[in-house]
N, C-alpha and C positions, 0 to 999 in steps of 0.2 A: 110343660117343661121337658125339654129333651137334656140330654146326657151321652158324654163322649167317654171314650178310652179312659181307662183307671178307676171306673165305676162299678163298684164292689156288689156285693146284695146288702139292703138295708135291714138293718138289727136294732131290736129294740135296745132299749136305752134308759132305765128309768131314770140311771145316776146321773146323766149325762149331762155335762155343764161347759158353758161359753167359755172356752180358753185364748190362745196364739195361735191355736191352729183352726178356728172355725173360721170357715169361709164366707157362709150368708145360713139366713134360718128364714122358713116361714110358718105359718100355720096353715093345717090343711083339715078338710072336715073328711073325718073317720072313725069307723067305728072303735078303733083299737088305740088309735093316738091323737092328739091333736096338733104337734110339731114336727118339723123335719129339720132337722141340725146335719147340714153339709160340711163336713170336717175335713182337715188334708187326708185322715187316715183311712175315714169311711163318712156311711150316709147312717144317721140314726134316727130315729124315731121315739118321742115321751109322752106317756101324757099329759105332760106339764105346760104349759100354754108360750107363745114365745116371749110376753110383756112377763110370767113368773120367771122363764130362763133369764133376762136382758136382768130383774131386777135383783135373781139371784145372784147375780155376776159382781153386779153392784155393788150389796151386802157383803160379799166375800173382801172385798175392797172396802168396806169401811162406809158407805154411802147406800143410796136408794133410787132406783130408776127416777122417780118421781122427782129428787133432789138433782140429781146429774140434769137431766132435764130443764127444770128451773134453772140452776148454775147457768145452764146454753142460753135461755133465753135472756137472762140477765144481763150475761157480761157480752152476748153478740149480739145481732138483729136475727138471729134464727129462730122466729117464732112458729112456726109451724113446719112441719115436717122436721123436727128437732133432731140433729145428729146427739149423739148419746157419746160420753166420752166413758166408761168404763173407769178406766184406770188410764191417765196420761204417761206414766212411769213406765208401764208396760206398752204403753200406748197401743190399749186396745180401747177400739170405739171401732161404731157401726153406723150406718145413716140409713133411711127407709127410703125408697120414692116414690113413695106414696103415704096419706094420711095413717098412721099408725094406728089408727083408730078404725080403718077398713079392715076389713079380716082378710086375711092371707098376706095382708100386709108383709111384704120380701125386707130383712135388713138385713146388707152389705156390710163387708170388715174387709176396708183397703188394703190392709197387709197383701190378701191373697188376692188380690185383680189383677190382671194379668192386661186387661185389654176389655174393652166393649164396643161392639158396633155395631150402626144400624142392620138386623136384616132386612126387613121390607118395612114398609109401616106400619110402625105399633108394635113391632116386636124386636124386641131386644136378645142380642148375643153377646154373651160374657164369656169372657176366659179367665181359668183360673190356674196357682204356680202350680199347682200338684198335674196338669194336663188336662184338666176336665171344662167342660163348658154348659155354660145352662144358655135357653130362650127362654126370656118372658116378654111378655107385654108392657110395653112402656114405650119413650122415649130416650134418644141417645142426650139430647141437649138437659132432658132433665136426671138422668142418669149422673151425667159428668157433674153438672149443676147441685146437687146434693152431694156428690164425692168431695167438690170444691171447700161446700159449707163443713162437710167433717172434719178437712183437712187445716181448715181456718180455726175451726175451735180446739182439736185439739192443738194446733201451734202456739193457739192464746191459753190453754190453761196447761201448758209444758212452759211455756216463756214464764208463765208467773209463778207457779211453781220456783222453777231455776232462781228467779229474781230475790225468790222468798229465802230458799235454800242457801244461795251466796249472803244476801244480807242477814241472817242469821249466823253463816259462819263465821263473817266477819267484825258484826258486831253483838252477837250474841251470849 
């Protein structure tokens, strides 16, 4: 992973929880933490794993990774590689592009993308609003590809939500 301009030093973190402002998270093998949460403010470090951060986030909202999850695969065809909708109201969600179940597994929060594109093959360059940019490994088609399916699901569970919230005000 490289790292551009506005790249602070990394501070531990134990409170440290998925808001509006995290950008992408992944997990990293170390002796002192096992997460890195790239935030617009800074980069932190937990040793809270990134599947407890995603389900804590959950929880705080009312819900459980495991559930949000299920919800996706249910109401969309997103069976694997599951965009996770958080909170639709805040409309925070994340998408993985890769098996969640890999470790290191990287998950994205559209809010801050800025842009992605290929650098050479197999490696991926992202920009993000705060100025910063990562490379990983990946692809650009499946990169956008998983942005696409987040951006589908949370639409479908904002639209029904709203649906629910108007037909309740109106005949509730």
């Amino acid at each position: 992973m490289k790292q551009s301009k506005g790249v602070g030093k990394m501070e531990e973190n134990p409170n440290c929880k998925i808001s509006i402002k995290t950008m992408w998270l992944k997990e990293e093998y170390h002796l002192d933490y096992n997460s890195i949460i790239y935030d617009v403010d800074g980069i932190y470090y937990t040793k809270q794993t990134v599947k407890s951060l995603l389900n804590a986030a959950c929880i705080e909202r009312a819900s459980t990774y495991d559930g949000r999850i299920q919800a996706a695969r249910v109401e969309t065809t997103c069976m694997k590689k599951t965009p996770l909708i958080i909170c639709p109201f805040e409309k925070l969600y994340a998408f993985p592009i890769v098996s969640p179940s890999n470790y290191g597994c990287p998950w994205f929060f559209p809010r801050h993308i800025v842009q992605a594109q290929q650098e050479k093959k197999g490696l991926l360059k992202i920009e993000f609003s705060n100025g910063t940019f990562t490379s990983i490994e990946g692809s650009l088609y499946t990169f956008n590809r998983q942005r696409e399916r987040a951006d589908h699901c949370l639409n479908h569970f904002s639209n029904k939500l709203y649906r629910q919230l108007k037909w309740d005000r109106l005949f509730g």
